[in-house]
N, C-alpha and C positions, 0 to 999 in steps of 0.2 A: 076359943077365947075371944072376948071383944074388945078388939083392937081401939084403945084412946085417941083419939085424934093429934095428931103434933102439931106444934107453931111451925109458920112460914120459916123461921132459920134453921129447926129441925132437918123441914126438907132438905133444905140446901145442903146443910151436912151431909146428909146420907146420898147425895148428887154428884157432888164436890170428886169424888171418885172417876164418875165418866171423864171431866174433863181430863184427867191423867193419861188416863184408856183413849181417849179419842184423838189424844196428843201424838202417843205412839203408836197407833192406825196411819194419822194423815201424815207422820213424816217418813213413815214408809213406804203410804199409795204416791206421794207425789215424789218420793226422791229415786227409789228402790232400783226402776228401770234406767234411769240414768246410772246410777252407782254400777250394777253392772256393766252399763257400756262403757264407763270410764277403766273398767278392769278388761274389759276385749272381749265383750259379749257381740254377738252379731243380733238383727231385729228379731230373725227366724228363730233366735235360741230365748226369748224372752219369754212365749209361753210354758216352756220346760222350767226355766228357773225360777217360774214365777209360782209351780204345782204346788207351792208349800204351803200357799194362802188358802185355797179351795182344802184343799186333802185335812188340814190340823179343825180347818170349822168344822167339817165332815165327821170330823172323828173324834177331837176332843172338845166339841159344845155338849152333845148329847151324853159322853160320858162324863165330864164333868159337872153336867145338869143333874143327871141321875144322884152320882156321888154326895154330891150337894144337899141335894133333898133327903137324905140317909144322912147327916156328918152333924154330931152335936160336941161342942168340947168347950173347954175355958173364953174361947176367942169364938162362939157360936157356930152358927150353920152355915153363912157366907164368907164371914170374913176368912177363916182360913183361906181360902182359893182367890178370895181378893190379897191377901200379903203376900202368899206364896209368887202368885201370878206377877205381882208387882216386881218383886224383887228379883225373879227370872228377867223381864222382863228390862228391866234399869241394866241389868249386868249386860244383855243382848245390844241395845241400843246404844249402849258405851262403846260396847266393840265393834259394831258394824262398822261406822266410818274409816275401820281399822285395818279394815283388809287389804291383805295386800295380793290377793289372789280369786279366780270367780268359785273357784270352789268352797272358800272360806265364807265369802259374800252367801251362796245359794245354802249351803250349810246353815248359819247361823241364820238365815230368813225361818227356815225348819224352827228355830228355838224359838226366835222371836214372835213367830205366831202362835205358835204352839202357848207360850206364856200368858203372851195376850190375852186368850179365848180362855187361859184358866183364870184369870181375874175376868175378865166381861163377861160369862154367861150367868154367874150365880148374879150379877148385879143388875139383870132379868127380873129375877123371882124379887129380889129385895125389896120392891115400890110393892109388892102384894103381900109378902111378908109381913112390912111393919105400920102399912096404911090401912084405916078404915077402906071400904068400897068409896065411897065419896067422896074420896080425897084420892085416891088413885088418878084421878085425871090429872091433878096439881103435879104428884109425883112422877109421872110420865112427861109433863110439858117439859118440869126442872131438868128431868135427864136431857130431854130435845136441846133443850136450851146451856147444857155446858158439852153435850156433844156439838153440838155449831161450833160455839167458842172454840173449844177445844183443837176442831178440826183445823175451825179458817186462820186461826192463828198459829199455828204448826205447818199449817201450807206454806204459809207467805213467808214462817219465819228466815229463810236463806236469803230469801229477795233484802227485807228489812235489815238485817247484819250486814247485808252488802251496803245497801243505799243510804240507812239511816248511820250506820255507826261506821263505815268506814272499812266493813273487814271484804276482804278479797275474796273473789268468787274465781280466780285459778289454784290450780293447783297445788304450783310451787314447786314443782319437785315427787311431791304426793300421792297416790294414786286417786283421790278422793279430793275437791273444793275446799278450803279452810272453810269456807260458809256453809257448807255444808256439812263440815263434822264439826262443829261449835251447835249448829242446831241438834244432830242428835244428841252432844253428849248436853246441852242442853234438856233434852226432853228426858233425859234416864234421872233426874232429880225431880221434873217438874212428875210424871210419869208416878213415879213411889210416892211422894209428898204427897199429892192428891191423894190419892188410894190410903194412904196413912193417915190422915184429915179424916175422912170418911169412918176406917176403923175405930180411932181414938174418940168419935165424938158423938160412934151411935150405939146403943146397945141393942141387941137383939133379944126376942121374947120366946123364951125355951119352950119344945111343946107343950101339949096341953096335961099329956100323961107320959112326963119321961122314962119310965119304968117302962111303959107299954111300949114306946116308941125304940129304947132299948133293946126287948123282946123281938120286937120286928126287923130293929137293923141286923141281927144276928141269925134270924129265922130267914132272912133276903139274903145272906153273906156268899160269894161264892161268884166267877166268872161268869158262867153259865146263867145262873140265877139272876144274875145283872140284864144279862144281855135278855131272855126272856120280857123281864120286864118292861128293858126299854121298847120292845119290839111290842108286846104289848099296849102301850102309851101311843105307839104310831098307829094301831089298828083303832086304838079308841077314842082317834080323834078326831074333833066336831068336825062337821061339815065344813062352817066358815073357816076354818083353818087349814082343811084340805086344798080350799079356793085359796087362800092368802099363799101355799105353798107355790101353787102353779104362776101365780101373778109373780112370787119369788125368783120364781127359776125362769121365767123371760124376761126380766126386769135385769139379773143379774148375767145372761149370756152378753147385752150392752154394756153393764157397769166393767166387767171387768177387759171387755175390748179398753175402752177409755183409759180404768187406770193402768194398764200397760203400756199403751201408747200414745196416750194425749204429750205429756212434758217433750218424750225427746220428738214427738213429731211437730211441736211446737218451733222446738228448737231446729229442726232442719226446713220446713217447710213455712214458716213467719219469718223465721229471722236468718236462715239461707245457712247456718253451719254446717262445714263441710265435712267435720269429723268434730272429735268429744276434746280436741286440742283446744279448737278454735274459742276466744273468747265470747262469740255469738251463741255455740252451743249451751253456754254455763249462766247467760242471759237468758236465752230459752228455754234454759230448765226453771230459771227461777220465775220467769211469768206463765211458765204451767202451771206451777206450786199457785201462781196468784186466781188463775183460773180457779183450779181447784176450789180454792177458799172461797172466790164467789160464788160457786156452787153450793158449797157448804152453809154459807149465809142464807141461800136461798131457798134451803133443805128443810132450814132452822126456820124461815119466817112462816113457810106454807105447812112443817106442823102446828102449828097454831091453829090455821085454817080449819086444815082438816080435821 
């Protein structure tokens, strides 16, 4: 079928989505590892608790990609796994600030990614889904451009609750910053709203032969027959995406040093906190968070470039 070209707000619409996805990413790369050491994690224990991030992209991108591309219903081909994901997602991020234990903490990271990745991956496909070819670059900038947003503004938000409005960046009594569970339970409306916006204002264009495509999802049905496939999709793919994987996998051995240990090593080694008590520590987590988002600004300016 040939795809109609959309107006400039169209895009935005069907964009409008990452910023929610991007919200509840960055308030988790920048808070996460403090959160558990506010619960009595040691340095040494942050790689283990942190396996839920790596393990759920691992496992439920590719399955939920697969799915995706097979799933035709009233609410179409993406959006199911966009509401779904949202609404796991809003529930996780409510509760994280909540815990009061690191088991409860490391546990609910498991859901919280895991939810994630089933709203983020179909919203991949979606820019080639319902874009011309030549307007796919626009559709790709737009995502750049509210994943930035999205990010640098969820980093910083703990810094900004504190500084601009007033709210308290101890404790209290807590196991967890009042500035910092006001930002997530923040982010679990900002988080669905978006993804909700995006559903409500785009429609998707059913296959070309639904009957035939029917036939096929039925003929593909079956664990095994899944997995084949995917495994198939890996052997048959292009060359430049083999390279893009390898630049992946050394680009992210650094990214994910960083997001475990940037904030609270900000917090002990810039601003000298002696423990997760100390008000220097809960200052040093929130100008990691600021870090963060200038990175993120910076992620956002040089897609453009590139």
């Amino acid at each position: 079928m040939q795809k109609p070209r959309l107006p400039f707000w169209q895009i935005v619409n069907m964009s409008i989505g990452f910023f929610g996805i991007q919200f509840g990413w960055s308030l988790q790369m920048s808070n996460m590892s403090a959160i558990y050491e506010y619960l009595g994690a040691k340095a040494d224990q942050l790689p283990l608790l942190w396996l839920a991030a790596p393990m759920t992209g691992l496992l439920v991108q590719p399955i939920i990609g697969h799915m995706s591309d097979h799933t035709w219903g009233f609410l179409g081909r993406r959006r199911p796994y966009f509401l779904s994901g949202a609404i796991l997602s809003s529930l996780a991020l409510f509760a994280m600030p909540n815990c009061s234990a690191l088991w409860m903490a490391a546990g609910l990271l498991w859901i919280l990614d895991a939810s994630i990745n089933i709203s983020m991956e179909p919203f991949r496909a979606f820019v080639a889904d319902m874009l011309p070819e030549d307007q796919r670059t626009t559709g790709f900038a737009m995502q750049s451009f509210f994943i930035g947003l999205g990010s640098s503004i969820a980093a910083a938000l703990p810094w900004m609750l504190h500084n601009w409005f007033g709210v308290a960046n101890d404790t209290g009594g807590h196991s967890i910053p009042l500035a910092v569970r006001i930002a997530f339970y923040a982010g679990a409306p900002v988080f669905l709203g978006a993804v909700l916006w995006t559903i409500f204002t785009t429609k998707e264009y059913p296959p070309d032969d639904l009957e035939e495509f029917l036939r096929m999802k039925q003929a593909n049905a079956g664990l095994l027959q899944n997995a084949n496939e995917i495994a198939g999709a890996v052997r048959a793919m292009p060359t430049t995406m083999r390279q893009l994987c390898v630049v992946q996998f050394a680009t992210w051995l650094g990214l994910f040093c960083m997001f475990l240990y940037f904030p609270p090593a900000v917090a002990r080694n810039v601003f000298g906190a002696p423990d997760t008590n100390s008000p220097l520590y809960a200052e040093g987590i929130e100008w990691g968070g600021n870090c963060l988002a200038f990175y993120s600004v910076v992620c956002f300016a040089f897609s453009f470039v590139l």
